[in-house]
C-alpha positions, 0 to 999 in steps of 0.5 A: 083529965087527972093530969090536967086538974091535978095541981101536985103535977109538975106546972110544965107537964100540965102545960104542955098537956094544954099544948099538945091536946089544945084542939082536942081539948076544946072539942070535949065540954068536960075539959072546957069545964075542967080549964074554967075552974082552973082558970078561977081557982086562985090557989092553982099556979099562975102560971097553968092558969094563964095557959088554961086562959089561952087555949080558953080564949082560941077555944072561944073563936069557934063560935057554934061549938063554944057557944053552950060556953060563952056565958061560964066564959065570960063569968070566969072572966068577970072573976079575974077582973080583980084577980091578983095574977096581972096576966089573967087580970089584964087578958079579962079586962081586955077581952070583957072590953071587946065585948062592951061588957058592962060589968067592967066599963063599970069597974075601968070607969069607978077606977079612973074616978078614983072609987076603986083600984084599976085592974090595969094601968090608967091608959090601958083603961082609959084607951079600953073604954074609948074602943068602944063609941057607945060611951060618951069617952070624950072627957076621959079621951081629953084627959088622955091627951094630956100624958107625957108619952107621945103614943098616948096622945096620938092614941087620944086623937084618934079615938076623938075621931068618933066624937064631933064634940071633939072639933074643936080639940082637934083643931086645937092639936092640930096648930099647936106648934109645940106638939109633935108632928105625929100627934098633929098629923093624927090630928088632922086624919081625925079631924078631916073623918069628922069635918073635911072642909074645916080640916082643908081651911087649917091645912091650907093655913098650916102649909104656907106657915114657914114658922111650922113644922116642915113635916106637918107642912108637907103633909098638909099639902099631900092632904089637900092634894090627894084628898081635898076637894078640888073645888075648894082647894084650887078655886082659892086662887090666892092659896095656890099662888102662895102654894107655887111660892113656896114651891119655888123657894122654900128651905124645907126640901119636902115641903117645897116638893108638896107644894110643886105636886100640889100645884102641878095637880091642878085641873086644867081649866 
């Protein structure tokens, strides 16, 4: 306990401490006490800070023991949401967000409005208030899709798959021929979660489209046939003709296989 708190001792034999007694240390309510104010004590090194609020986070998985815990837990954690360490502030804000906690949507959702600093970068805080579907986060989620970086917009359709209001966004991505084809074909994973029958009515329209993208294409067509509804996918006579057409023909390789997979799975009459 000397050693641990002891911020003369060197950073590396503090740590390792922490590594060598982690299970012991969690075990014992006086050194959980000792590695929250560690924790919060920002004249301590930042460094034995972030090793403190690790082993804190494993500490914290065993439920029973750590429950007496949980509500300092959580205090420090508030505590670190505006600490100048990026570490502990991003490690807080990620594990509060997991929680629901109201205390940082507030904070995330005043500094996406502008009304104060974020505690972590716009799309972080942005995609930490979309994991949770208890906030009306289409706005912020429409928002998001319009980032430059592809990851951040497939991030953005699939969170808009909790949100039927989102419809219409979907859609939108899915036959916009400009956006990439894993944007699109997240898309439609969303939108088939929030409307199958809409999404089989613009798959069938997209896969017979020689002007689009063969991987969207394709994968349309796997949709209809692995996941569509067979009624409505094979009962539109004229669709499955078009369907043969393009396995006959069709200049994209993949797509004309889809379509012959597609067609071949047909149910016997």
């Amino acid at each position: 306990m000397r050693v641990l708190a002891d911020r003369s001792q060197p950073d590396g034999e503090r740590i390792e401490l922490m590594r060598r007694l982690g299970a012991s240390l969690s075990r014992d309510s006086a050194y959980i006490e000792a590695l929250l104010t560690i924790v919060t004590d920002r004249d301590d090194s930042p460094d034995v800070r972030t090793a403190a609020l690790h082993l804190l986070g494993s500490a914290s998985f065993q439920v029973l023991r750590f429950r007496p815990h949980r509500t300092a837990y959580l205090d420090a954690l508030r505590e670190l949401i505006d600490d100048p360490v990026p570490a502990l502030r991003h490690t807080a804000v990620s594990v509060l967000a997991r929680e629901n906690d109201d205390a940082v949507q507030q904070v995330l959702l005043d500094g996406l409005r502008g009304d104060r600093p974020l505690p972590v970068d716009r799309a972080q805080a942005i995609e930490l208030l979309a994991e949770d579907d208890h906030l009306d986060n289409l706005p912020l989620l429409q928002e998001f899709y319009r980032s430059d970086d592809e990851g951040d917009r497939v991030s953005a359709v699939r969170y808009m798959g909790s949100y039927p209001a989102a419809q219409d966004d979907l859609e939108s991505v899915l036959r916009d021929k400009r956006e990439s084809a894993s944007v699109r074909q997240q898309s439609a994973a969303s939108l088939r979660f929030l409307a199958p029958e809409r999404l089989e009515a613009v798959a069938k329209e997209i896969s017979v489209d020689t002007d689009d993208d063969p991987a969207v294409r394709a994968a349309c067509l796997q949709t209809l046939t692995h996941l569509g509804d067979a009624t409505t996918v094979y009962g539109d006579a004229d669709f499955v003709n078009k369907v043969a057409e393009v396995g006959r023909g069709d200049a994209a390789p993949q797509v004309a296989k889809a379509a012959r997979d597609l067609v071949e799975q047909q149910p016997d009459s």
